[in-house]
C-alpha positions in Angstrom: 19.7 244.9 153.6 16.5 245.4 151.5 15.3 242.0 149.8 15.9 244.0 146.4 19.7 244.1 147.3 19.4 240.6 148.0 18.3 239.9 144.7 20.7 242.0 143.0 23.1 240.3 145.3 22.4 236.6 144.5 21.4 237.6 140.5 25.6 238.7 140.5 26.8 235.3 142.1 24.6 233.3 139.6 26.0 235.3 136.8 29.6 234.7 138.2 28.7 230.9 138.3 29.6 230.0 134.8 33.2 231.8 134.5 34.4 230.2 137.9 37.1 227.1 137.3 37.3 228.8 133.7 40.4 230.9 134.6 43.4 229.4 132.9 46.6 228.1 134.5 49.9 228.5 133.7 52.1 225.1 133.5 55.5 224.7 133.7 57.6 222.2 131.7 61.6 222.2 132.5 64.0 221.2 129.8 66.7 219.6 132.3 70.1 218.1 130.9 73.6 218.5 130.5 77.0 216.3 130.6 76.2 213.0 131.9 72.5 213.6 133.2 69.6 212.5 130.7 68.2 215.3 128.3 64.3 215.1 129.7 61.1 217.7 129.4 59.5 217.1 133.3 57.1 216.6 133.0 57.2 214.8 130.0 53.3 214.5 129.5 51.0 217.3 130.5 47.0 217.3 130.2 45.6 221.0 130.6 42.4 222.3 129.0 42.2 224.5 126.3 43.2 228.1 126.4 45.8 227.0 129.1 49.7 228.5 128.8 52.6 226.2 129.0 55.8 227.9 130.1 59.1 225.9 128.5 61.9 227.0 131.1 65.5 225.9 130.7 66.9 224.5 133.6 70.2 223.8 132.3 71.9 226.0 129.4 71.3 224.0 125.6 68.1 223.8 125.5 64.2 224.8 123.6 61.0 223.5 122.9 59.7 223.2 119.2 56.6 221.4 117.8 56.8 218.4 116.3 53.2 217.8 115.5 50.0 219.1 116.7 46.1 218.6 115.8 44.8 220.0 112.8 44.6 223.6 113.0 46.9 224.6 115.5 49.7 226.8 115.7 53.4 225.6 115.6 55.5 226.9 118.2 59.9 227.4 118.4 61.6 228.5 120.9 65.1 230.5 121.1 67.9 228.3 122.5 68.4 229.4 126.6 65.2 231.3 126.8 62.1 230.9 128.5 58.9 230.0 126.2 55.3 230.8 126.9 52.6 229.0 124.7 49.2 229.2 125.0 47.0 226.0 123.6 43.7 226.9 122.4 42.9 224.1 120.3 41.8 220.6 121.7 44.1 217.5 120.9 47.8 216.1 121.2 50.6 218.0 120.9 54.0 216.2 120.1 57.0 219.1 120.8 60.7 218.3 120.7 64.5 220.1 122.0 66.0 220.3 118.6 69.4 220.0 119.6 68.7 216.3 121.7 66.3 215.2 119.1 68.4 212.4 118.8 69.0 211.9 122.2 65.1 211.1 122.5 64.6 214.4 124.3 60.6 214.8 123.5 57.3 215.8 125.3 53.7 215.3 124.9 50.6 217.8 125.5 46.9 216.4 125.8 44.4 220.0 125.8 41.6 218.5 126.6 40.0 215.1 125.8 40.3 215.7 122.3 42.3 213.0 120.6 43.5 214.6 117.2 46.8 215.1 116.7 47.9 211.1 118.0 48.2 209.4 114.0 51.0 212.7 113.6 52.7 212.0 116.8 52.6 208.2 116.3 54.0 209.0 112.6 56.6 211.7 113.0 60.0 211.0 111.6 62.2 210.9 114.7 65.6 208.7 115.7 65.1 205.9 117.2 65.8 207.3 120.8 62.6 209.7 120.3 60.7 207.5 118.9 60.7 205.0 121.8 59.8 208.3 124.1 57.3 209.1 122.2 55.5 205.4 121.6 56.2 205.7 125.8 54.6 209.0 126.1 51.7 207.5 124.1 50.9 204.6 126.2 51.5 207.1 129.5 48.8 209.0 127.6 46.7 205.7 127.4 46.8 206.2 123.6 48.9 203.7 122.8 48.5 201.9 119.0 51.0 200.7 116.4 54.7 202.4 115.4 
């Protein structure tokens, strides 16, 4: 190997550098529940980094994931009832997301992208049964962004 294909070589892995550990995952969240057995996301509190894809899969039939609140310029999301849900986060902060048909069975979740903390005051203040809101204030705390409500 010549030295200038060595340089060419080791110019190409220092270029590469940057973009490796900036490929983005794919999480899943299960929405489990049905008869007797608590209505749950599992995990109920995710961190990923931004640009990361969150895949909602129903476990058990009844079920979908909808945004409650999210930080300040990000996109709402709702899923269809039974079906899978892929959402990709791009913008930094706390996302609060909810099943709407076991809202009031407290059947929430909470999304950190990044280290970012906008988005907690609309979580913390979202109009939600009592059953929710407990879950969420728990999710919060889990979050270690716990505060008043």
């Amino acid at each position: 190997m010549t030295t200038k294909s060595k340089l060419i070589g080791a110019a190409a892995v220092f270029a590469a550098l940057p973009h490796v550990g900036t490929l983005a995952a794919d999480h899943k969240i299960w929405m489990k529940g049905s008869g007797q057995q608590p209505m749950q996301f599992e995990p109920a509190f995710l961190k990923i980094a931004a640009g990361d894809t969150v895949t909602f899969t129903p476990r058990d039939a009844g079920h979908n994931a909808a945004t409650i609140s999210g930080p300040e310029g990000s996109e709402p999301f709702y899923g269809t009832l039974d079906r899978e849900l892929k959402v990709t986060f791009v913008t930094e902060g706390f996302y609060a997301y909810k099943c709407p048909p076991h809202l009031w069975m407290g059947m929430v979740g909470l999304i950190q992208v990044g280290d970012a903390t906008t988005g907690i005051d609309s979580a913390r203040a979202a109009d939600l049964p009592a059953e929710a809101k407990s879950r969420m204030k728990n999710l919060l705390e889990s979050a270690g962004v716990a505060g008043s409500n």
